[in-house]
Each structure stands twice: as C-alpha cells, then as structure tokens.
mmCIF file of the N, C-alpha and C atoms, coordinates in Angstrom:
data_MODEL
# 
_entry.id   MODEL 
# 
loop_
_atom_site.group_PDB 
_atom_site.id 
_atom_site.type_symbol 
_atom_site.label_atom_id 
_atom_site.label_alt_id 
_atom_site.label_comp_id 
_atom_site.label_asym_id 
_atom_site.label_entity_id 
_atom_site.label_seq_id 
_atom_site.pdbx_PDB_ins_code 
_atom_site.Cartn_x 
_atom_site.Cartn_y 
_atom_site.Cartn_z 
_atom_site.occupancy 
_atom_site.B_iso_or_equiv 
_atom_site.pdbx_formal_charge 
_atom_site.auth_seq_id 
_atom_site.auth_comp_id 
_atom_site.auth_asym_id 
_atom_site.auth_atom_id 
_atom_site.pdbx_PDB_model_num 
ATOM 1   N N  . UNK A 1 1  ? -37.616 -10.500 -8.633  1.00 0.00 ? 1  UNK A N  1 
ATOM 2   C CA . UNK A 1 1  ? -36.219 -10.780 -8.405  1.00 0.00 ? 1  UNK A CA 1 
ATOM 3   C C  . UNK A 1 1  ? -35.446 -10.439 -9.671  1.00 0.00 ? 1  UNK A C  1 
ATOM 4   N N  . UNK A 1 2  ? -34.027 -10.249 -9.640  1.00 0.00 ? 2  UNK A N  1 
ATOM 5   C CA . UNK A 1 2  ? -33.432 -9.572  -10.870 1.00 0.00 ? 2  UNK A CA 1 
ATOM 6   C C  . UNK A 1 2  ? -32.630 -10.482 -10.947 1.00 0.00 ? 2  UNK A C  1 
ATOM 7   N N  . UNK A 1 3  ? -32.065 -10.259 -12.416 1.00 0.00 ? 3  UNK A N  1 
ATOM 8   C CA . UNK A 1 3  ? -31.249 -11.554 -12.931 1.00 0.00 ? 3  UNK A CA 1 
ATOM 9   C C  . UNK A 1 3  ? -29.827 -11.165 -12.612 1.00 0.00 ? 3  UNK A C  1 
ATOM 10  N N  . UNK A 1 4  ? -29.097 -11.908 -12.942 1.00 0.00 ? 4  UNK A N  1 
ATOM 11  C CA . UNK A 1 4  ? -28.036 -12.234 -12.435 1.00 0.00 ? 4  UNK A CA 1 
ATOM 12  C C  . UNK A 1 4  ? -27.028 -10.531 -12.936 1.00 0.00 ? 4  UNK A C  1 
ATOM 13  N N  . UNK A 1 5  ? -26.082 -10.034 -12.207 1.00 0.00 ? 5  UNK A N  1 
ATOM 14  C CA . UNK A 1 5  ? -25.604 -8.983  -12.570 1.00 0.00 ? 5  UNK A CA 1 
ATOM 15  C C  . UNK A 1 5  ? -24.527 -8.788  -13.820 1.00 0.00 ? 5  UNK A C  1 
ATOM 16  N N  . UNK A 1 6  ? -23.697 -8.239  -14.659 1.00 0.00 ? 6  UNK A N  1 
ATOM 17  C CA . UNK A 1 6  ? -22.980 -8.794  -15.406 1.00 0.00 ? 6  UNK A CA 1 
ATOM 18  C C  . UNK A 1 6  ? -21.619 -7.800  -15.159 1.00 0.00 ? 6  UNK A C  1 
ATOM 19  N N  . UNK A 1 7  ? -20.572 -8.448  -15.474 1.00 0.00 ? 7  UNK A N  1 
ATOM 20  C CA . UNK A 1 7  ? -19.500 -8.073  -14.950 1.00 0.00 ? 7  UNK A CA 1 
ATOM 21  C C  . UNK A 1 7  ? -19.060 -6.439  -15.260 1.00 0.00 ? 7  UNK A C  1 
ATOM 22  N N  . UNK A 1 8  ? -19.092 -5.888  -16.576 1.00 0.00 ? 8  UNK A N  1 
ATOM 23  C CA . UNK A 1 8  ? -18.456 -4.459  -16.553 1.00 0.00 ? 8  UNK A CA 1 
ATOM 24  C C  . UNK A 1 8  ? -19.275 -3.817  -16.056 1.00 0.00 ? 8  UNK A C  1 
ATOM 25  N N  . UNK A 1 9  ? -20.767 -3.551  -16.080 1.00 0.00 ? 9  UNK A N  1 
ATOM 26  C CA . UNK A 1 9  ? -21.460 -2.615  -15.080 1.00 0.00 ? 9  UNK A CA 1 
ATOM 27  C C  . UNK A 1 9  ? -20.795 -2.535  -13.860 1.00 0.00 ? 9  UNK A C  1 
ATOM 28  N N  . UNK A 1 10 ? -21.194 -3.516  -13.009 1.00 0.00 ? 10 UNK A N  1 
ATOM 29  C CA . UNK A 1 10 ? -20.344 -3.517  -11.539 1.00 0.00 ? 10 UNK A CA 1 
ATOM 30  C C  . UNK A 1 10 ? -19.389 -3.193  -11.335 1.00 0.00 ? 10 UNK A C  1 
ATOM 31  N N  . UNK A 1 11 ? -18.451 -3.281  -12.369 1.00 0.00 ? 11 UNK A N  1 
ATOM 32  C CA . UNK A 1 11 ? -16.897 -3.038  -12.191 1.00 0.00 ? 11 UNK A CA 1 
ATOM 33  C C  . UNK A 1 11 ? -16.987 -1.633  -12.487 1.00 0.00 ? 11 UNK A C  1 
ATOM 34  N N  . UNK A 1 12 ? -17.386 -1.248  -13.161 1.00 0.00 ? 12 UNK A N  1 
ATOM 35  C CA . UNK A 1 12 ? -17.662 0.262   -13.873 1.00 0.00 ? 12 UNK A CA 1 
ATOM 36  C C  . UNK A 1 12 ? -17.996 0.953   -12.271 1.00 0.00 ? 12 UNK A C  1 
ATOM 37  N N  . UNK A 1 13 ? -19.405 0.528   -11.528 1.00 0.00 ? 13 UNK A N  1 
ATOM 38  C CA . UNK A 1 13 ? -20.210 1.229   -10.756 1.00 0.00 ? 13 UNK A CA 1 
ATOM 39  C C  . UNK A 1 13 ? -19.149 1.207   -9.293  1.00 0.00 ? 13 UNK A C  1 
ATOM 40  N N  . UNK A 1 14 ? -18.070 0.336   -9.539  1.00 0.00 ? 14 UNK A N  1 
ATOM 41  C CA . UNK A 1 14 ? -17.729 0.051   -8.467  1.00 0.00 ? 14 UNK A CA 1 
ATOM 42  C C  . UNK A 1 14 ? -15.964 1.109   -8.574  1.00 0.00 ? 14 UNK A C  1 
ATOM 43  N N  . UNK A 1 15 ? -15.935 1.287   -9.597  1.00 0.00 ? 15 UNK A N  1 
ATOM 44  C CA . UNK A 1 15 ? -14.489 2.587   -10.017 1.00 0.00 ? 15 UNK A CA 1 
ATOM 45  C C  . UNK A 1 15 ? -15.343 3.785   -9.667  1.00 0.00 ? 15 UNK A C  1 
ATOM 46  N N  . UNK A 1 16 ? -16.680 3.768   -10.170 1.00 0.00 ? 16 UNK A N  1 
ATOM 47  C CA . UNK A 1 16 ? -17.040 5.226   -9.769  1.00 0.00 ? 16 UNK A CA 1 
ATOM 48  C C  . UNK A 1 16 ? -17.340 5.170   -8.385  1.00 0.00 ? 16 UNK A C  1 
ATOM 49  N N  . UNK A 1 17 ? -17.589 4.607   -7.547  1.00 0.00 ? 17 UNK A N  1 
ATOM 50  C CA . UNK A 1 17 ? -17.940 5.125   -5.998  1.00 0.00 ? 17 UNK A CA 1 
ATOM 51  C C  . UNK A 1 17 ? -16.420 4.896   -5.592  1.00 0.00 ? 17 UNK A C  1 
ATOM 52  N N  . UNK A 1 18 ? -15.474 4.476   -5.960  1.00 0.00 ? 18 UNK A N  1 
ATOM 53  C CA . UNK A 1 18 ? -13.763 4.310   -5.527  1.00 0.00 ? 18 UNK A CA 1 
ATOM 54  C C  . UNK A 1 18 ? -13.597 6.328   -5.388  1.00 0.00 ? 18 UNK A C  1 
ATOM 55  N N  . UNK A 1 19 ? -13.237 5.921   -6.761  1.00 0.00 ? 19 UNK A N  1 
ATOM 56  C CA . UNK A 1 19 ? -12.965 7.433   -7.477  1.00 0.00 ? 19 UNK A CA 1 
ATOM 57  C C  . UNK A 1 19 ? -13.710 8.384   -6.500  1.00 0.00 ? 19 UNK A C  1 
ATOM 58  N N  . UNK A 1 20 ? -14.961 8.558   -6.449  1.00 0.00 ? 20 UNK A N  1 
ATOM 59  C CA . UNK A 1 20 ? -15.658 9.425   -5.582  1.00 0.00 ? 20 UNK A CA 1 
ATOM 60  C C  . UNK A 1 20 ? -15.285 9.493   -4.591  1.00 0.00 ? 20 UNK A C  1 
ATOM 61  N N  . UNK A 1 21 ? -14.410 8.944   -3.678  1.00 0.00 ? 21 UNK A N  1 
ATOM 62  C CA . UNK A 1 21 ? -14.372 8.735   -2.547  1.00 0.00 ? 21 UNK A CA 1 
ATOM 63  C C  . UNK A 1 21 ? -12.934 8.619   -2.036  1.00 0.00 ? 21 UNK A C  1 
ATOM 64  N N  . UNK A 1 22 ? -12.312 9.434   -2.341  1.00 0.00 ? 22 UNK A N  1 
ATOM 65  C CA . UNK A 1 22 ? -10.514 9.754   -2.605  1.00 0.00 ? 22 UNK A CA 1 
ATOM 66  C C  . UNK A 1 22 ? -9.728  9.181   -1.109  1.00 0.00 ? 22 UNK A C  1 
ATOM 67  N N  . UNK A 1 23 ? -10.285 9.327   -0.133  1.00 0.00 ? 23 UNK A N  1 
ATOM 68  C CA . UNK A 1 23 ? -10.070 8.153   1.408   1.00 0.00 ? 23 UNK A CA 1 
ATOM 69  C C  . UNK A 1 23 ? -10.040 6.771   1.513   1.00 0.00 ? 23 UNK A C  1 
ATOM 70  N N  . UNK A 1 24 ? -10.915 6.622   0.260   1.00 0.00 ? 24 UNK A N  1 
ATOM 71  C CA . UNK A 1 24 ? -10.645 5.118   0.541   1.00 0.00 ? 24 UNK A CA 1 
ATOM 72  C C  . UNK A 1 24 ? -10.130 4.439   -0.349  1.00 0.00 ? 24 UNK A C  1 
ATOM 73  N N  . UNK A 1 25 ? -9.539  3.232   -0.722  1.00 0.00 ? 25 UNK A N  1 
ATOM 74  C CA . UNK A 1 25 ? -8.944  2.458   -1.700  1.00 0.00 ? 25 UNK A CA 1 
ATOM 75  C C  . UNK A 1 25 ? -7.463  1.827   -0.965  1.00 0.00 ? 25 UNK A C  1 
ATOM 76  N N  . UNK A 1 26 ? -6.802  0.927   -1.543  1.00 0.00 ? 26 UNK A N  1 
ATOM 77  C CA . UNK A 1 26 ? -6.017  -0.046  -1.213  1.00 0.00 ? 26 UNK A CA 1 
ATOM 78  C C  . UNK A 1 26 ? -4.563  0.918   -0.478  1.00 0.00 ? 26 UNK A C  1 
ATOM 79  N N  . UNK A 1 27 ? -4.527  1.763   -1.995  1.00 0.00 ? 27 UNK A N  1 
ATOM 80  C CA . UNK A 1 27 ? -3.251  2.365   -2.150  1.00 0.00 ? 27 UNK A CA 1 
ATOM 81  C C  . UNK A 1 27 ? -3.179  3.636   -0.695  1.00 0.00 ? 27 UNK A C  1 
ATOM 82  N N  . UNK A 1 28 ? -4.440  3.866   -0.224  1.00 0.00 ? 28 UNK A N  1 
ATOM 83  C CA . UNK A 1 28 ? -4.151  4.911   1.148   1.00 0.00 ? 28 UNK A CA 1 
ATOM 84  C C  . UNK A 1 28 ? -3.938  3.943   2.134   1.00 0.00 ? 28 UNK A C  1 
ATOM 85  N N  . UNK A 1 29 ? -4.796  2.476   2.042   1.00 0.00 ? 29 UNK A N  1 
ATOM 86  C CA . UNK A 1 29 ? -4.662  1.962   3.263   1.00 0.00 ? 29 UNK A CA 1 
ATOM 87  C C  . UNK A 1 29 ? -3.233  1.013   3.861   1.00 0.00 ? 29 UNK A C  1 
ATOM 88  N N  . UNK A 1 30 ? -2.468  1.123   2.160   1.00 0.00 ? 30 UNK A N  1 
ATOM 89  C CA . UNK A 1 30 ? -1.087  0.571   2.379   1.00 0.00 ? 30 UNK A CA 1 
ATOM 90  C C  . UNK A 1 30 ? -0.576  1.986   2.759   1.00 0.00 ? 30 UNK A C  1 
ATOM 91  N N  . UNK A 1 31 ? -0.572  3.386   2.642   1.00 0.00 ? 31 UNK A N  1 
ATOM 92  C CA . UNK A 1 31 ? 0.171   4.148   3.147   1.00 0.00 ? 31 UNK A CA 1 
ATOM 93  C C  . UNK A 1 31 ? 0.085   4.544   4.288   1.00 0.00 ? 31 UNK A C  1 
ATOM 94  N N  . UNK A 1 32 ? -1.092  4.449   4.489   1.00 0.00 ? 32 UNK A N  1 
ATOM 95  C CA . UNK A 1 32 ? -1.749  4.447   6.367   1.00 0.00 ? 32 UNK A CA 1 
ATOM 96  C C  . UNK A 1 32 ? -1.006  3.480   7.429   1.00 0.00 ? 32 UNK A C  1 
ATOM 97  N N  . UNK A 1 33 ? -0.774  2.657   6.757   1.00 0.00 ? 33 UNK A N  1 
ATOM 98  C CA . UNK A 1 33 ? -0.234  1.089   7.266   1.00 0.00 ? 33 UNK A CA 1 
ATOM 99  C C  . UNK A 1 33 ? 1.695   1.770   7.485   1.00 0.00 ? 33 UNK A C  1 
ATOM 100 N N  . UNK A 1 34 ? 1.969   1.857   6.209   1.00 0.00 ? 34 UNK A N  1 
ATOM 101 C CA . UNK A 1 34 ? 3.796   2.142   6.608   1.00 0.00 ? 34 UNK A CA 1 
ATOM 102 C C  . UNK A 1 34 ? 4.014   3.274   6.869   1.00 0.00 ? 34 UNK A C  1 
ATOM 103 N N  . UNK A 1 35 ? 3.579   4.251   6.472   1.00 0.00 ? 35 UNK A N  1 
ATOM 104 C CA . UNK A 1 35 ? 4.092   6.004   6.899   1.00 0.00 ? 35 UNK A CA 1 
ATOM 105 C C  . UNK A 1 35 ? 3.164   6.423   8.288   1.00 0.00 ? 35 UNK A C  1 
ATOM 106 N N  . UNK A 1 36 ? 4.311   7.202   8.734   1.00 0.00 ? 36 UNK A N  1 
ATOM 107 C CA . UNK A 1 36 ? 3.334   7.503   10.358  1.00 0.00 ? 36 UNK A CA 1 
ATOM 108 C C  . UNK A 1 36 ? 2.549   8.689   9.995   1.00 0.00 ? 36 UNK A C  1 
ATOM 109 N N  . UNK A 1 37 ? 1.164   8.967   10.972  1.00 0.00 ? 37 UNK A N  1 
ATOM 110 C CA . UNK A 1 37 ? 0.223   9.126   10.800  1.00 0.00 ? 37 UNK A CA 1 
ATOM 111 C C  . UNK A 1 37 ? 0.271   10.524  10.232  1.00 0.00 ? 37 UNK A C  1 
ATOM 112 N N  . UNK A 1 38 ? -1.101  10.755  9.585   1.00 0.00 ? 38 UNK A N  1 
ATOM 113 C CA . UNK A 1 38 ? -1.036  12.068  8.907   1.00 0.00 ? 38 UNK A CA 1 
ATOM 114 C C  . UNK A 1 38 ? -1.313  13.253  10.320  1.00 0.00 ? 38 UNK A C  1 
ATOM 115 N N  . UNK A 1 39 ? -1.031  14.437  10.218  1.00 0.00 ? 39 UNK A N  1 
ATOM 116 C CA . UNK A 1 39 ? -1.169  15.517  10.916  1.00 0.00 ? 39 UNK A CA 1 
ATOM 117 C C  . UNK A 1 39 ? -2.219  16.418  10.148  1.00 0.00 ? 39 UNK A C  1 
ATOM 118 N N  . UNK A 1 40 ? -3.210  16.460  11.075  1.00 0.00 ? 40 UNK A N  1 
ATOM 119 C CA . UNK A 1 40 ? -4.497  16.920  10.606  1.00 0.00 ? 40 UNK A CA 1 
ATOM 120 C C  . UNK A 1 40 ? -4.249  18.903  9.952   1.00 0.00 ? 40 UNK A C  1 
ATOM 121 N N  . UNK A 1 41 ? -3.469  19.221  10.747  1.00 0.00 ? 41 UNK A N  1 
ATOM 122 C CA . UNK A 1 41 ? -3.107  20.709  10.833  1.00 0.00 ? 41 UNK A CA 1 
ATOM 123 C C  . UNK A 1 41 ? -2.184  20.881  9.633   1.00 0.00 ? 41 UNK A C  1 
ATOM 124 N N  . UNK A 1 42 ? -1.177  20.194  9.302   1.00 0.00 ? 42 UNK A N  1 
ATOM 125 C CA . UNK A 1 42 ? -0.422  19.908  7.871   1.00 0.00 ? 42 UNK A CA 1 
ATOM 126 C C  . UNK A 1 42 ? -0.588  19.050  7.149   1.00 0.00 ? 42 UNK A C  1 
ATOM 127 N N  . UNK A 1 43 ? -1.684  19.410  6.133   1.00 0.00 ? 43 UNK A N  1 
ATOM 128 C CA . UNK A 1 43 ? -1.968  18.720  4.838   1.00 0.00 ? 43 UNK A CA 1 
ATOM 129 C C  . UNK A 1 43 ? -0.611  18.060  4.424   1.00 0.00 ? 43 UNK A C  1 
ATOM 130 N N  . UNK A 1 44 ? -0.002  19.446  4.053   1.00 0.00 ? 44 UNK A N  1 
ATOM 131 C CA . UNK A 1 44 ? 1.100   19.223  2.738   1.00 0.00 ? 44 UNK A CA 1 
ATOM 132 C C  . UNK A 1 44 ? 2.478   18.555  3.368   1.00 0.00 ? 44 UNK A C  1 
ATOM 133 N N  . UNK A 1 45 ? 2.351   18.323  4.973   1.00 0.00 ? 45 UNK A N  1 
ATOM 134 C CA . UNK A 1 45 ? 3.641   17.931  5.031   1.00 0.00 ? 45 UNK A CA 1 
ATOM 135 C C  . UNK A 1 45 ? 4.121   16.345  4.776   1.00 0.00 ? 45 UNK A C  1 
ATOM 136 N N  . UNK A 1 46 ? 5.278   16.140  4.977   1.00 0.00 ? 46 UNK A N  1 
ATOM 137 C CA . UNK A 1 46 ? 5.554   14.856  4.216   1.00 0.00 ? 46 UNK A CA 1 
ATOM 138 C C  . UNK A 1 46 ? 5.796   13.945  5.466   1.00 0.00 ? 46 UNK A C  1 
ATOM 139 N N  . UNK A 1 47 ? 5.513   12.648  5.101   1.00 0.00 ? 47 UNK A N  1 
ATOM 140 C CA . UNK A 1 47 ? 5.215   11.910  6.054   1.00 0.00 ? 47 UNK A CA 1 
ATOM 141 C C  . UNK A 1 47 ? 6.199   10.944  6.049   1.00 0.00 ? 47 UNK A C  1 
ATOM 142 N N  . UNK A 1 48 ? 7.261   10.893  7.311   1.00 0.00 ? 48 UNK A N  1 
ATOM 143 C CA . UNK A 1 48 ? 7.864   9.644   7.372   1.00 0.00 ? 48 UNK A CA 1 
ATOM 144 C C  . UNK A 1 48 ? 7.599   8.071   7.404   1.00 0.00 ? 48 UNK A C  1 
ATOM 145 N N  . UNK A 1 49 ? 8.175   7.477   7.147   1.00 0.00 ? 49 UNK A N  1 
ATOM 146 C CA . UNK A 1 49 ? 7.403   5.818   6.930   1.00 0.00 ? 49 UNK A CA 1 
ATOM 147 C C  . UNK A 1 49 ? 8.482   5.420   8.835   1.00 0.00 ? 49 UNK A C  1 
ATOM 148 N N  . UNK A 1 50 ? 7.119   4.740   9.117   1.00 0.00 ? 50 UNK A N  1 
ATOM 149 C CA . UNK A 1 50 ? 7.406   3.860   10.490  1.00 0.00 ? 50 UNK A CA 1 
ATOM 150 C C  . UNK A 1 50 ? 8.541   3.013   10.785  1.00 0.00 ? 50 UNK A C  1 
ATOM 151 N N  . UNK A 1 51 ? 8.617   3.481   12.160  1.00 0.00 ? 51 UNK A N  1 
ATOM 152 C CA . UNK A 1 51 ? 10.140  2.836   12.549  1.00 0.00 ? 51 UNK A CA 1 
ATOM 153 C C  . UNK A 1 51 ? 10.048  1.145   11.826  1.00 0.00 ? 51 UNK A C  1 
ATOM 154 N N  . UNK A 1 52 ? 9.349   0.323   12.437  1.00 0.00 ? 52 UNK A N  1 
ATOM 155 C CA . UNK A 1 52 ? 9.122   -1.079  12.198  1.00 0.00 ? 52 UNK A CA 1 
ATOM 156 C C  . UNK A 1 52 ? 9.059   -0.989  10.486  1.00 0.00 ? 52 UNK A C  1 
ATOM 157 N N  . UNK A 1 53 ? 8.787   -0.823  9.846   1.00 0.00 ? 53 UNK A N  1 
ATOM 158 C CA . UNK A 1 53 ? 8.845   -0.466  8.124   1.00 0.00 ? 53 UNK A CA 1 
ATOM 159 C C  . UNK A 1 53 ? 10.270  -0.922  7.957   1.00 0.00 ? 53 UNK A C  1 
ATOM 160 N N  . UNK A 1 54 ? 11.007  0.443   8.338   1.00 0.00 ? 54 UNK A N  1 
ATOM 161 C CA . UNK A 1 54 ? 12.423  0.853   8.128   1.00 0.00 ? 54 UNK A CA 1 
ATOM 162 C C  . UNK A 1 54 ? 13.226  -0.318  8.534   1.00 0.00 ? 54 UNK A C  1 
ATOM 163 N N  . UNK A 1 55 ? 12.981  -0.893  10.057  1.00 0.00 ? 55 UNK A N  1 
ATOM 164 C CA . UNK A 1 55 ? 13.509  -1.945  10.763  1.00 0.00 ? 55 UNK A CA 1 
ATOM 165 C C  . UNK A 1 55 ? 13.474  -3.398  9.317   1.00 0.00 ? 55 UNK A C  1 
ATOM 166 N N  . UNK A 1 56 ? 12.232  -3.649  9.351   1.00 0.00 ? 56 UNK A N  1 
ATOM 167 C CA . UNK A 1 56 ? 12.116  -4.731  8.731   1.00 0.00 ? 56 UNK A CA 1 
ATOM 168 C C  . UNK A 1 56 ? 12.390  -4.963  7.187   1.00 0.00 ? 56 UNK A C  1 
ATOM 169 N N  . UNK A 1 57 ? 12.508  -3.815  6.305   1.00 0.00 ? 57 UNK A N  1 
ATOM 170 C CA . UNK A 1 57 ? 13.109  -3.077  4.862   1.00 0.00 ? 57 UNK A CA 1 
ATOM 171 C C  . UNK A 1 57 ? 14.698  -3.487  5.195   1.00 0.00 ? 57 UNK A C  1 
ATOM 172 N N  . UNK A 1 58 ? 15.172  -2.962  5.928   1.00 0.00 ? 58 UNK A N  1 
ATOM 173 C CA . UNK A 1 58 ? 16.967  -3.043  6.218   1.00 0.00 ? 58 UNK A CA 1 
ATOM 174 C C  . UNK A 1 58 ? 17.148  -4.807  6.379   1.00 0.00 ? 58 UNK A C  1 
ATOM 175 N N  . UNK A 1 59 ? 16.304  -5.177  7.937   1.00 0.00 ? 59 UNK A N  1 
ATOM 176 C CA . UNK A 1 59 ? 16.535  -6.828  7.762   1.00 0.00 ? 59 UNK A CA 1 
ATOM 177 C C  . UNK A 1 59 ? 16.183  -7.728  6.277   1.00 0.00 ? 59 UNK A C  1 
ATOM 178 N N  . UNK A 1 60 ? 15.363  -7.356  5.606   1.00 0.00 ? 60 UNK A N  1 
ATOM 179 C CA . UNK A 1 60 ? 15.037  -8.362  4.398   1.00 0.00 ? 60 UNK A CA 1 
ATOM 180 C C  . UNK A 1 60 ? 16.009  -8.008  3.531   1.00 0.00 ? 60 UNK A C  1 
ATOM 181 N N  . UNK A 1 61 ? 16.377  -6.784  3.185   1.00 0.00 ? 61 UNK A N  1 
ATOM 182 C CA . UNK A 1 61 ? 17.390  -6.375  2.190   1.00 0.00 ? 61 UNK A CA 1 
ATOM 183 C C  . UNK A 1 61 ? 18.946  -7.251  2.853   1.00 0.00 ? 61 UNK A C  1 
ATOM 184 N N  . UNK A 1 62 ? 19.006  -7.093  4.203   1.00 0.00 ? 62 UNK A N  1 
ATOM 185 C CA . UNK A 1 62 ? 20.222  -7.829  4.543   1.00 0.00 ? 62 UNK A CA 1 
ATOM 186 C C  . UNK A 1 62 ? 20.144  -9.063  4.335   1.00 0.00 ? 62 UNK A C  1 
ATOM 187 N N  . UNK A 1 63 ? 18.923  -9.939  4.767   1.00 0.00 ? 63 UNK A N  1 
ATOM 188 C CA . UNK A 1 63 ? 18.671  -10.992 4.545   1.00 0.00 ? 63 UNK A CA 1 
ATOM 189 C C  . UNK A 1 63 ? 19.293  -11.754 2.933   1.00 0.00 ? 63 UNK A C  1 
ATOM 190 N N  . UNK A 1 64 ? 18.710  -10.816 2.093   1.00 0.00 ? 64 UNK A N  1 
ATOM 191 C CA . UNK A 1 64 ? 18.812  -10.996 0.668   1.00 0.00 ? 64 UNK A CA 1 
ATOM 192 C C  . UNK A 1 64 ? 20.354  -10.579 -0.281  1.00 0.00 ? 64 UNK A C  1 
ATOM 193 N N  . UNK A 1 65 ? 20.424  -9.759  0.505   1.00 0.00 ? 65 UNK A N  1 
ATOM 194 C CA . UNK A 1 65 ? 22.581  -9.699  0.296   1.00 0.00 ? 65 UNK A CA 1 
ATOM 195 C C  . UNK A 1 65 ? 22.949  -11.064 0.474   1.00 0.00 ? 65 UNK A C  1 
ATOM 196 N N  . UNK A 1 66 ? 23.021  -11.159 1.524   1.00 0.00 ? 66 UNK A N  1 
ATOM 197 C CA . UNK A 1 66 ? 23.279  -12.338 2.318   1.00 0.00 ? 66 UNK A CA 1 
ATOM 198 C C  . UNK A 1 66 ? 23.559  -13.793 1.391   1.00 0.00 ? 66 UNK A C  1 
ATOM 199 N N  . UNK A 1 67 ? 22.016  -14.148 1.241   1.00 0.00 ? 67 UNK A N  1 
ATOM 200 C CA . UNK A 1 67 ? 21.603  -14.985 0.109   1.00 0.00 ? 67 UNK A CA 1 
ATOM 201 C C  . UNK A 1 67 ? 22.304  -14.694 -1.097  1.00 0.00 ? 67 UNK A C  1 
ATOM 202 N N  . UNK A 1 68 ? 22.343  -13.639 -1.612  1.00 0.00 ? 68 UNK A N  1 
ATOM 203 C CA . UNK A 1 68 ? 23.648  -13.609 -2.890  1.00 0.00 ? 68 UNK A CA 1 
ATOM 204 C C  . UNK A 1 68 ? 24.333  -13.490 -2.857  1.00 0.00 ? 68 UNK A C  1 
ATOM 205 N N  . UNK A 1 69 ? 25.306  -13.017 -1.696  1.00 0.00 ? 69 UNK A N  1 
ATOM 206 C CA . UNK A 1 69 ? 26.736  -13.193 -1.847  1.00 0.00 ? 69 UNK A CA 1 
ATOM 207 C C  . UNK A 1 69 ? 26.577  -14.155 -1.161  1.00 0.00 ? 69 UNK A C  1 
ATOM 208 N N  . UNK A 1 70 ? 26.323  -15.408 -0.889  1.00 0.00 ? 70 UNK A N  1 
ATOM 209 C CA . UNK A 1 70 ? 26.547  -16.988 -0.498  1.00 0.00 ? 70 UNK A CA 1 
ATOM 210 C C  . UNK A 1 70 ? 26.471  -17.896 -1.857  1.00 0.00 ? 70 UNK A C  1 
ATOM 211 N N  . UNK A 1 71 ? 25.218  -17.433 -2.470  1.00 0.00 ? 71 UNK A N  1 
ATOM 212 C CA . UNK A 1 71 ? 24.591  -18.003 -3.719  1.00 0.00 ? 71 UNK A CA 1 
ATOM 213 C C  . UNK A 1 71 ? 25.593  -17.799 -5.064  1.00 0.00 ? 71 UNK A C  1 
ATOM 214 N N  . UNK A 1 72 ? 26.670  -16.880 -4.806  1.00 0.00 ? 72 UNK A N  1 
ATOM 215 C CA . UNK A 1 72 ? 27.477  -16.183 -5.543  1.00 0.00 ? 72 UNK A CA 1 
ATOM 216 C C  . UNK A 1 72 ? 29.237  -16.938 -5.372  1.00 0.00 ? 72 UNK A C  1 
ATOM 217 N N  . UNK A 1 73 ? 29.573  -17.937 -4.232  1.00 0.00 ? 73 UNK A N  1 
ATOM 218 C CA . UNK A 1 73 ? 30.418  -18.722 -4.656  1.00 0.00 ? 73 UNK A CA 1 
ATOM 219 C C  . UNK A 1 73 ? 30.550  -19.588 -4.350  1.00 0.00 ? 73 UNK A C  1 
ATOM 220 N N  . UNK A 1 74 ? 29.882  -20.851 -5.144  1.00 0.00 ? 74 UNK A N  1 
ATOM 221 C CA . UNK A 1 74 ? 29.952  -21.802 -5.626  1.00 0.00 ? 74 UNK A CA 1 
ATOM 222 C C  . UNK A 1 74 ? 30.031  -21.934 -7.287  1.00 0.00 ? 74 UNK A C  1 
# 
C-alpha cells in the first residue's frame, strides 16, 4: 500500500492531463453552457451567447439599476 499522496505532485499531474486535453476544463464548460452551440463545419466562426443568457444578463442588470437608483435617494 502507498503512503499518503502529497499535494504539488497531484496538482502538478493534474495541470498536465488539463493542459493535454484542450476540451476539457471549467472555462469550455462555462462557454458550452452560455454561447450557442459550436458548428462542427466552422471552427473559426464566432459564437453567439444564448437567448436565456441575454434574457437573464438584461433582467439582473435592470434589477441592479433599479437597486441604485432607489438606494441613491435617501
């Protein structure tokens, strides 16, 4: 049985199979999530972000006006 592992190896071993592996990681699966889907036939084209994104970006930003110009006179 092996002893206990120690932290920068793993962390180390665990950037290199990230890195290797350019599909996967946080930052594609948040862009997968808001921009609509990639088009297999156009690499390079640019990808709009999802209706519901856009929808819910506009409501929180209004939301948050809102809140400061209320918060703003008193």
């Amino acid at each position: 049985m092996t002893g206990p592992f120690a932290v920068k190896p793993t962390y180390d071993a665990l950037r290199r199979y990230l890195r290797a592996r350019p599909d996967m990681g946080t930052g594609k699966a948040v862009l997968n999530c808001v921009l609509e889907p990639k088009n297999p036939f156009e690499e390079k084209a640019l990808r709009p972000p999802q209706r519901w994104f856009v929808l819910w970006t506009l409501l929180a930003l209004l939301g948050l006006g809102c809140f400061l110009y209320f918060a703003e006179l008193q």
